[in-house]
N, C-alpha and C positions, 0 to 999 in steps of 0.2 A: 916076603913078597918077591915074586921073579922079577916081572916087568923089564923093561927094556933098559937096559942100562946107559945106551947114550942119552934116552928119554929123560931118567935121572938127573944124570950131571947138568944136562942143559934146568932143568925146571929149578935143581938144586942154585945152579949160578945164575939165572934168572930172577930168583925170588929171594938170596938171600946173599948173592955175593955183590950189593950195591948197597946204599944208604933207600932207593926209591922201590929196593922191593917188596916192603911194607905197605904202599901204594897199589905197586902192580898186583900184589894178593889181591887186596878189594877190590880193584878192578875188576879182575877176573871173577869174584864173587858177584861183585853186582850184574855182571852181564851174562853171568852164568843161567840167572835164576830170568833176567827179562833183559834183551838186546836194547842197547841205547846207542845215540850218537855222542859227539865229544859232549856236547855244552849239556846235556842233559845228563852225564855222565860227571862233568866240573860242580856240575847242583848238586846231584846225590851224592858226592865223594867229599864234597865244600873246598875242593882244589882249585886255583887255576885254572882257567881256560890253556894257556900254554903248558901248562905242567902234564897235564891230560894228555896233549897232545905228544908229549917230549913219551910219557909211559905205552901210550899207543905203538907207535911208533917201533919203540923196542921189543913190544910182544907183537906186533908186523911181522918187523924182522927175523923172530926167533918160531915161524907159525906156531906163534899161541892162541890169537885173534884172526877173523877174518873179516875184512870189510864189504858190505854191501851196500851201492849208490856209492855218490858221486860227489867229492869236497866235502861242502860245511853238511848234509846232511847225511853221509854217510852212516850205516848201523852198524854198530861192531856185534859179534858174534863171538863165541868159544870157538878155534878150528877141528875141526875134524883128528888132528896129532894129539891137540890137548885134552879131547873128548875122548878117544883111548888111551889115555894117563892121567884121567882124572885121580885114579886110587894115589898117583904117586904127587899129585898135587894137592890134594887130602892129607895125605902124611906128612907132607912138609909145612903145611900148617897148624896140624897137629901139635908137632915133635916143638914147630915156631912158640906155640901157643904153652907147651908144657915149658918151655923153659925162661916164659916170662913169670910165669907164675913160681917157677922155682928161684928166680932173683929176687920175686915179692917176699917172699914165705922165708 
């Protein structure tokens, strides 16, 4: 896979260089497939209200999310960066997911 390789590194330390980015994957999983706000977002993930907000926040910062509205009802969105590097955030779930299964096994 070519892709962009600062795209990499960022999605890489992102989703795998903290303790919360096991979170931030499903995050981005669930709002990939339907846009939600925080609290609707705390439901379907069974997080925190705060915890939600602390993951948002960092995919804000890094545009991996985009918000649309205002405060408490705001919708998050994939952005438009992580929607051209979708493949390489696919992979790294992937590669995330082969090597739990190879600690099981």
């Amino acid at each position: 896979m070519a892709g962009d390789p600062y795209a990499k590194r960022l999605l890489w330390f992102v989703f795998t260089g903290s303790k919360g980015g096991l979170n931030r994957i499903r995050l981005i999983s669930v709002i990939r497939k339907t846009p939600l706000n925080a609290n609707q977002l705390a439901k379907e993930l069974g997080l925190d209200y705060k915890a939600i907000q602390h993951h948002v926040n960092v995919l804000e910062k890094n545009n991996l999310i985009t918000r649309v509205g205002e405060k408490y009802g705001a919708t998050f969105f994939i952005s438009t960066f992580l929607e051209v590097n979708l493949e390489t955030f696919d992979e790294i779930v992937t590669k995330l997911e082969q090597s739990k299964y190879a600690k099981r096994g």
